[in-house]
N, C-alpha and C positions, 0 to 999 in steps of 0.2 A: 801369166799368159798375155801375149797381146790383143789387140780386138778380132784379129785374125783368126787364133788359137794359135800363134806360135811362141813359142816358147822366148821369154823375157829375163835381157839378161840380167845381172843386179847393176846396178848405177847409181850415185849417188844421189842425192835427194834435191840437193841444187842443178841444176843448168844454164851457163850465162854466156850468149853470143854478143858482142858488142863489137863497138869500130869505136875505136881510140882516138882521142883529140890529136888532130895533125896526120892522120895516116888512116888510109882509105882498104887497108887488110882490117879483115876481122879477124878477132881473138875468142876461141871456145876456151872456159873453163868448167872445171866439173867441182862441188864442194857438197859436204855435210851441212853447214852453218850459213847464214844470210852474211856472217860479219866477216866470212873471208871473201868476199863479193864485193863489200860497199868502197872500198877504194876503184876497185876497176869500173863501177858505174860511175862515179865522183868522175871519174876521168875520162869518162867517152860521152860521145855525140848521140852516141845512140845505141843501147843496151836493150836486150829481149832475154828475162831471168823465167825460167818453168820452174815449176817446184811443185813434186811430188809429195801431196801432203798425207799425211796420216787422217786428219779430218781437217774439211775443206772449212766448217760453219767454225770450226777452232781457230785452227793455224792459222786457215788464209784471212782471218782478221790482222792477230799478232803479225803475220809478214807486211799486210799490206800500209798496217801502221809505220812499222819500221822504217817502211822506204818509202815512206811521205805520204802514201796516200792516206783519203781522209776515212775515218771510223764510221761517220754515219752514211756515206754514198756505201762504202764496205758491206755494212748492215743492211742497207735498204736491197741489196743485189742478193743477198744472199739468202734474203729471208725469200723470195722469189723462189730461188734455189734450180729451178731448169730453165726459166725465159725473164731476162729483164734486161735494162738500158738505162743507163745513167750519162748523164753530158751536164758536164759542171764548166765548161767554157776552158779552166785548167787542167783538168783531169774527166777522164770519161770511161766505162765501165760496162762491161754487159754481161749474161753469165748462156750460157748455150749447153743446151744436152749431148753428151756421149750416150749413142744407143751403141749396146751390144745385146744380139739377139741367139741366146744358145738352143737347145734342143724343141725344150714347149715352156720355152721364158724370154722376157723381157725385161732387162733390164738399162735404166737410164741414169746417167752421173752426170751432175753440171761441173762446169768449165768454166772457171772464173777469168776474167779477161780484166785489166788494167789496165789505162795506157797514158801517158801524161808526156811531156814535151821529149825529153828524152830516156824513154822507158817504157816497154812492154810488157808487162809481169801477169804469166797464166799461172792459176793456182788448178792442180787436180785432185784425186784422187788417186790410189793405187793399183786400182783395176784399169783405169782408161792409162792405153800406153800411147795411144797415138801422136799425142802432142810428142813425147818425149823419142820417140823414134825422129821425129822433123826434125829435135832439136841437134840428131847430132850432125846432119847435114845441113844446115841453116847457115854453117859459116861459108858454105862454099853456097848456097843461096844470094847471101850477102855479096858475097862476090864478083859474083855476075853483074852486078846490079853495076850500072854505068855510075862512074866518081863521079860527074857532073851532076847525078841527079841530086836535087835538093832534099834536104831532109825531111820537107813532110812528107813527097814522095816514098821514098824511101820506109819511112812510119810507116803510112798507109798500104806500101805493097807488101811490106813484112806481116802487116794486120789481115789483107785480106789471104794471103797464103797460109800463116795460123787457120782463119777460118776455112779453108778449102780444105787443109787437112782434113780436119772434122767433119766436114760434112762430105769429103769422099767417105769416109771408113764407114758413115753413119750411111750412105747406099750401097757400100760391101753388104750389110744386115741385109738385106732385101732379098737376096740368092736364100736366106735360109725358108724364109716364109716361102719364093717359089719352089723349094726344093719340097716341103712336106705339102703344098698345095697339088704341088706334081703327083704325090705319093695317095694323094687323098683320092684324086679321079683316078688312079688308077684303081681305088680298092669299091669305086663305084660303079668301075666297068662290068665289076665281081656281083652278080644279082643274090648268089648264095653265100654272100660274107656276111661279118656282123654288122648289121646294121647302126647297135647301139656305138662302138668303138669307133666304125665309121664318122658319127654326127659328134662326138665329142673331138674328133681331130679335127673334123669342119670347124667347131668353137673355139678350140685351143689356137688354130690358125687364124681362123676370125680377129682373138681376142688379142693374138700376137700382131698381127696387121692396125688394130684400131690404136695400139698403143706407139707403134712406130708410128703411125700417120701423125697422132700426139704431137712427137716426138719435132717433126719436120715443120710441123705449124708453128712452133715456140720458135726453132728456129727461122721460117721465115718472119716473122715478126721482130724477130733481133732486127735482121738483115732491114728489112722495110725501115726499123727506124736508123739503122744504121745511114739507110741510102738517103732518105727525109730529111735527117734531122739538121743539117749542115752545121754537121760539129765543128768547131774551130780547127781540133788538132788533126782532123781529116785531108785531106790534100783537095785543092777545085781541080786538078787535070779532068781534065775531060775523061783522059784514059782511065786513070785512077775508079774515078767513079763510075766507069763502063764494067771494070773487073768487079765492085759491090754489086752492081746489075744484074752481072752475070753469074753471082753466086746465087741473087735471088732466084731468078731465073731457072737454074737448076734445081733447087729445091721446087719452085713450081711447076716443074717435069716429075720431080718422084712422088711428087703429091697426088698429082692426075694419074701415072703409074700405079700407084699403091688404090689409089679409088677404082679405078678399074678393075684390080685384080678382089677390091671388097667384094665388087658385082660378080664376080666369077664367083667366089663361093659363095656367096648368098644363091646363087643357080643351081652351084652343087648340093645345098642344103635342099634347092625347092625338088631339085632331081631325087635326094635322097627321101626327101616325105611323099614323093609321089611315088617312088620304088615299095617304100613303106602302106602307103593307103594300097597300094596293088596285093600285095601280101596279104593286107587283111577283105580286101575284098574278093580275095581268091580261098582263104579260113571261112571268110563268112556264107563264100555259095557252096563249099566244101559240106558246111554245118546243117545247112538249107536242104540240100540234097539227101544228106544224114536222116535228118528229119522229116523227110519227104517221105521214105521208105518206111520210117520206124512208127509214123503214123497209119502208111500201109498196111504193113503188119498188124499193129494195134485191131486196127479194125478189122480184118481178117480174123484175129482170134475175137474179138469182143464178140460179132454178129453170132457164130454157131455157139458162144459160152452162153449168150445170152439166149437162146433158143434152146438150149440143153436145158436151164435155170427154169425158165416158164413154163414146158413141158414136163420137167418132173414138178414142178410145185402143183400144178394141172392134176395129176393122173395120180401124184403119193397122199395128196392133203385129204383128208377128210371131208366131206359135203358140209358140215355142220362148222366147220372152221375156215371155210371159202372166205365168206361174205366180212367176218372183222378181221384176217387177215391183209385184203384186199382194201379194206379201210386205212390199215396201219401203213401195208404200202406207199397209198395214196395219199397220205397225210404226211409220212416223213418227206416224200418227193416233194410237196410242197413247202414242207419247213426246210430241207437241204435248200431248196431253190432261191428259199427270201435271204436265208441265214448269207450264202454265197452273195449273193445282190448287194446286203448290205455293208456286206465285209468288202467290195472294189467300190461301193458307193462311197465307202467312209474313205479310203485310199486313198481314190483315183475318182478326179474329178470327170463326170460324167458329160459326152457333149451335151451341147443344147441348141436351142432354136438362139440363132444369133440375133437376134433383135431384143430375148430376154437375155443371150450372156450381152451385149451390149449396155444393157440397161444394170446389171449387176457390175461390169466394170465402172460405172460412174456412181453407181450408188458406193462403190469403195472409195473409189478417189475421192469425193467428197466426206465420206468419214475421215479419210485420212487428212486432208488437209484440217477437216476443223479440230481433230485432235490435237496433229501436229502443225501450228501454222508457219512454222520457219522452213516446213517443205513446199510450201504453195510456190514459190519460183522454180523447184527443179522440177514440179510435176506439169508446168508450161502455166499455173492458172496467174491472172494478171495482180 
C-alpha cells in the first residue's frame, strides 16, 4: 500500500536516476542487485540510488558500505533510527521519519538519507512508498533543472526535494486525526451517548496527535541542522538555502497546526467531564430526593408504630413487672447509645475544638519526624 492507501505496484528493489559524464539527460534504471548499478554511478556526475530495504538497521549498513560510505557515520545514524545528522566535511547523512497515520495507530519508519560528492542514496523500508513514487519521476525532475546549474546546486535541490517529499506525505497524516477529531465532537453534541467510548476516542486521538507532533519535531531538528550546520557538500546560493528554510518553516506551521488542534481536544475532554460531573450531579439530586421521601415515610410509619408499642406495653404488662422492665429498657438504651458512639469514635475521627486538633497535628509531626528523621525536609521542618 502506499502512504496514501493506494494500492503499490511491485518494482524492483533498486532505483537509480543519474546524469552521465558529458550529457546533461538523465538516465532512470530500475535493478534487484547494487552491482548492476556500480558501473552507471562510476560514470555519472551525479547519481540518486533509493533502495527498498528489507531491514533498514541490516541492509542499509551493507549497501551503504558498498558504495563507499563510511560504517561508523552508517551506525551512529541509525542507532538514532527516526532523527539524527551526520556531516563529515566528505560525506553527510541524516535519517528522518515516515509518519503513516491509519485508523487509531501511529506508525513511524526512518529514512536514511546519504549524500557524498556525487551520490544521493535513500535507504527505506517497505511500508514507506513515498520516496519511491518521486523516484520514478525524478528523471524528468532532473531535467528541468537548467544544464548551467552547477553541481552542488543541483546535489542540493535533488536533496531538498527528497525531503519535501517526505514531509508533504507526512502532513497528508494530519486529515486523519482531523477526520476522527471531527467524529469525536460530533458524538459530544450527543448528551445521551456513551460517554466512556466517547473519552477513549478523545485518548486514542490525543495519543495519535502527540506522536505525530513527535514525529515533526525530529524532523525539524534534521532540517535546523541541516540549514546551521554549513555542510560543505551543501550548496551557499542564497536560493538553495531559502528552499532548506522553507521546508523548516513548514514543518513549523504543522507543528503549531497540530498544537492547536491538541488544545481543541483537551476542550473536548474538559466538555466531556463536565457532561460527566452534570450526570452525576443530576444521580446524586435524583438520590437526595429518593431519600428525602423514604425518610418521610419512615417517619410516618415509626411515630404511630412507636405509639402502638408504648401503649400496649402500658395497658398488657402487669403492675408488678412495670418498674424492671422499664429498667431493662433504660439501660439497653443507654448501652445501644455508648456501644453506637464508640463504634464511629473508633472509625471516624471525631471533630474537635481546633486549637486542641491544632495542637495533636504537631504533637504528630514531631513524633514523626523524631522517628523518622530523613522525613524532616519534606515535612517543611529546618
Amino acid at each position: 500500500m502506499y502512504d496514501d492507501g493506494a494500492t503499490c505496484p511491485v518494482e524492483p528493489a533498486f532505483t537509480c536516476v543519474s546524469i552521465p559524464r558529458g550529457s546533461d539527460v538523465p538516465v532512470k534504471v530500475f535493478a534487484e542487485d547494487y552491482l548492476d548499478l556500480r558501473a552507471l554511478i562510476r560514470n555519472s556526475t551525479l547519481a540518486w540510488v533509493n533502495y527498498r530495504a528489507r531491514d533498514v538497521a541490516v541492509d542499509g549498513v551493507d549497501l551503504a558500505m558498498a558504495l563507499g560510505f563510511s560504517e561508523q557515520m552508517t551506525h551512529r545514524l541509525l542507532l538514532a533510527y527516526y532523527e539524527a545528522f551526520e556531516d563529515n566535511e566528505t560525506e553527510m547523512g541524516m535519517v528522518v521519519p515516515a509518519v503513516h497515520i491509519g485508523e487509531k495507530s501511529v506508525d513511524t519508519n526512518p529514512v536514511l538519507i546519504l549524500v557524498r560528492d556525487d551520490l544521493i542514496l535513500t535507504i527505506h523500508g517497505g511500508d514507506v512508498t513515498r520516496i519511491a513514487r518521486f523516484s520514478r519521476y525524478a528523471d524528468t525532475y532532473l531535467r528541468k533543472l537548467p544544464s548551467v546549474m552547477p553541481l552542488e546546486d543541483k546535489r542540493t535541490s535533488l536533496l531538498i526535494r527528497i525531503l519535501d517529499e517526505n514531509n508533504t506525505r507526512n502532513f497528508d497524516q494530519i486529515r486523519v486525526v482531523q477526520e476522527m477529531a471531527d467524529e469525536v465532537s460530533k458524538n459530544l453534541l450527543d448528551i445521551t451517548g456513551n460517554f466512556e467510548e466517547t473519552g477513549r476516542d478523545v485518548l486514542a486521538a490525543r495519543h495519535m496527535l502527540m506522536r505525530y507532533l513527535s514525529a515533526q519535531w525530529r524532523t525539524w531538528e534534521v532540517l535546523h541542522s541541516l540549514r546551521h550546520g554549513d555542510a560543505e557538500l551543501l550548496s551557499d546560493n542564497p536560493k538553495m538555502l531559502a528552499g532548506i528554510s522553507h521546508l523548516a518553516d513548514e514543518v513549523t506551521n504543522h507543528i503549531s497546526l497540530s498544537e492547536k488542534m491538541t488544545d481543541v481536544l483537551v476542550s473536548g475532554q474538559d466538555v466531556l467531564q463536565g457532561l460527566r460531573n452534570n450526570q452525576l450531579l443530576i444521580l446524586n439530586n435524583r438520590m437526595l430526593f429518593a431519600m428525602t421521601y423514604i425518610t418521610i415515610l419512615g417517619t410516618a410509619v415509626l411515630v404511630p408504630n412507636t405509639l402502638a408499642t408504648v401503649f400496649g406495653y402500658i395497658f398488657i404488662i402487669r403492675s408488678e413487672h412495670i418498674w424492671w422492665t422499664l429498667a431493662v429498657i433504660a439501660l439497653s438504651t443507654v448501652l445501644a447509645t455508648l456501644m453506637a458512639y464508640w463504634w464511629v469514635e473508633a472509625r471516624f475521627e471525631m471533630p474537635r475544638d481546633p486549637v486542641d486538633l491544632q495542637r495533636e497535628i504537631a504533637r504528630r509531626r514531631a513524633q514523626l519526624v523524631h522517628e523518622h528523621p530523613w522525613r524532616r525536609k519534606a515535612l517543611g521542618k529546618p
